[in-house]
C-alpha positions in Angstrom: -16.0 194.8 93.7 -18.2 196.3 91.0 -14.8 198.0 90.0 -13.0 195.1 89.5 -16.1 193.5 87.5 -16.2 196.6 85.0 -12.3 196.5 84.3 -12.2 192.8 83.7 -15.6 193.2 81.3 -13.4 196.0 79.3 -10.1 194.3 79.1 -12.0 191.2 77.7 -13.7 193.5 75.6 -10.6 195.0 74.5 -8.7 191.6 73.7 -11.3 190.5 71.5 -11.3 193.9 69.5 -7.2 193.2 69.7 -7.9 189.0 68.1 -10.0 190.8 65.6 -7.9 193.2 64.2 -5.3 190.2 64.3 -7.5 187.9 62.3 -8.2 190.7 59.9 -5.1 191.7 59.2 -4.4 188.5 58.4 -7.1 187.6 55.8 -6.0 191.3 54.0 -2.7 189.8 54.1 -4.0 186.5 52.1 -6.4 188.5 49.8 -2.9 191.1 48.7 -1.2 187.7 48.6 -3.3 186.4 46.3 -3.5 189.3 43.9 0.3 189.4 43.7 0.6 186.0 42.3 -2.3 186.3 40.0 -0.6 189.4 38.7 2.5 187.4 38.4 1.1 184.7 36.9 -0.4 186.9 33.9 2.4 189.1 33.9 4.8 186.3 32.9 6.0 185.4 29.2 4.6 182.8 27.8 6.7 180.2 27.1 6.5 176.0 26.2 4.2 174.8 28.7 3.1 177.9 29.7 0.3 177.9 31.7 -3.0 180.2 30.2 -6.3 181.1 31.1 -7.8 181.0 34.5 -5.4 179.8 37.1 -6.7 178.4 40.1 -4.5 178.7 43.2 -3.9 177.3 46.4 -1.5 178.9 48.8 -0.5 178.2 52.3 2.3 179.9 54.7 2.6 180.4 58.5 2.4 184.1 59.4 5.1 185.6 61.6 2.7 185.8 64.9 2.2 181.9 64.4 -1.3 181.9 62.0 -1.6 179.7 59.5 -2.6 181.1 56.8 -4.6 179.5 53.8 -5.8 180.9 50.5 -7.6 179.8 47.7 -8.4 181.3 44.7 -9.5 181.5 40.9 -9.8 183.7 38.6 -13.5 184.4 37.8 -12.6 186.5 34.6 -13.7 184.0 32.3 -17.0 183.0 33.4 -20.9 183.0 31.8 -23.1 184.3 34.4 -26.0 182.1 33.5 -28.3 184.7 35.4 -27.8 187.9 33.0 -26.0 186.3 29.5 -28.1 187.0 26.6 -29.0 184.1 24.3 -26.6 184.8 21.7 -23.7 185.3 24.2 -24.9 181.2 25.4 -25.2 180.3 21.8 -21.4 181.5 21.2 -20.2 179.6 24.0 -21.8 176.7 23.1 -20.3 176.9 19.6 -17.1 177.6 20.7 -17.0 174.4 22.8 -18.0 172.0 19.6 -21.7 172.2 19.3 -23.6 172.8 15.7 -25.2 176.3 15.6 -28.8 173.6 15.8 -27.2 172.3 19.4 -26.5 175.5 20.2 -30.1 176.7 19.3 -31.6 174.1 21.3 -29.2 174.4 24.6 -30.3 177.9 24.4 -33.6 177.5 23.9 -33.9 174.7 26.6 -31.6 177.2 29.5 -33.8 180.4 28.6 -36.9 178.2 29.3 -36.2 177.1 32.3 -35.6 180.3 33.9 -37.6 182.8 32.7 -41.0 183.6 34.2 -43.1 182.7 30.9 -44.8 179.8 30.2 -44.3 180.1 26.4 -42.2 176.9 25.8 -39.3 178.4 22.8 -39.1 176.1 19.4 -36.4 173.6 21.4 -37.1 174.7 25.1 -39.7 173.0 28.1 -42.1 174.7 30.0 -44.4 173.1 32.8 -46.7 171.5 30.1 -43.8 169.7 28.3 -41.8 168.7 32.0 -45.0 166.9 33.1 -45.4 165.1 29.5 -41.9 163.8 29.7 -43.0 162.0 33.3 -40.6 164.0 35.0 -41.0 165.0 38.3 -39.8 168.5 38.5 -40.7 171.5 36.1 -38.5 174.5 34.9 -38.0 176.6 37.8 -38.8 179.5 36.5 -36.0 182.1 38.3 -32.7 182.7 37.6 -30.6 180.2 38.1 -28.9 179.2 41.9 -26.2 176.7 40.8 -24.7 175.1 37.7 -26.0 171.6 39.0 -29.2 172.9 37.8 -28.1 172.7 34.0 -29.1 169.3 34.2 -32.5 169.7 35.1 -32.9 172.4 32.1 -32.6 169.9 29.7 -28.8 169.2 29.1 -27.7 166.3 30.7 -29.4 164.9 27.4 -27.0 166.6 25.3 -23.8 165.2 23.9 -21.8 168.3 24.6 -22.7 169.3 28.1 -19.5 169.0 29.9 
């Protein structure tokens, strides 16, 4: 009896290490997928209406064991990590999307604030002191930054360029 208990433990054992390797082979297969038609995408002429910068992509197909496969993806290249830019690199982008070099200032001034461990407010920024004067309920967090959401509370939902 113990026999037959130990063989069935190791050939359930074994089928799951089997699934696995199934399932894993098929997510390599979705990444390489993926990175063919981003290189074919940017590897293509540009033409009229040709699609540039960041592509996001959604692809779908049924693999030859029968699992569906589905892959989405986007090409990260172009993003600000709001975590490590400097202030100038912020300032730029700001710029570049239709703000004054003063807008830009202030957005800057107002992002830096609320993340950095200080509680010097900068000429156009907010630290606790000036949160709590303008009745708000929250303060400048004070760390880096865990989502873009969190643009707003830094101050630039008030400002006519934030999209």
């Amino acid at each position: 009896m113990m026999f037959a208990v130990a063989t069935l433990s190791q050939t359930k054992a074994t089928a799951s290490v089997v699934e696995h390797a199934r399932l894993q082979a098929a997510a390599d297969s979705g990444v390489l997928l993926a990175a063919f038609r981003f290189v074919a995408i940017h590897a293509a002429p540009l033409g009229p209406g040709a699609v540039q910068g960041p592509v996001p992509m959604r692809l779908s197909c049924r693999m030859s064991d029968g699992i569906a496969l589905l892959v989405s993806a986007a090409d990260e290249g172009g993003n600000i990590d709001l975590k490590a830019a400097d202030d100038e690199l912020i300032r730029r982008l700001f710029v570049e999307f239709g703000a004054t070099s003063d807008q830009a200032t202030a957005l800057v001034d107002a992002i830096v604030d609320y993340r950095d461990l200080d509680d010097l407010p900068r000429v156009h920024g907010a630290e606790s002191a000036e949160y709590q004067a303008a009745g708000l309920a929250f303060g400048p967090k004070n760390a880096l930054f865990g989502s873009v959401e969190e643009l707003e509370q830094a101050g630039c939902r008030r400002n006519p360029i934030r999209q």
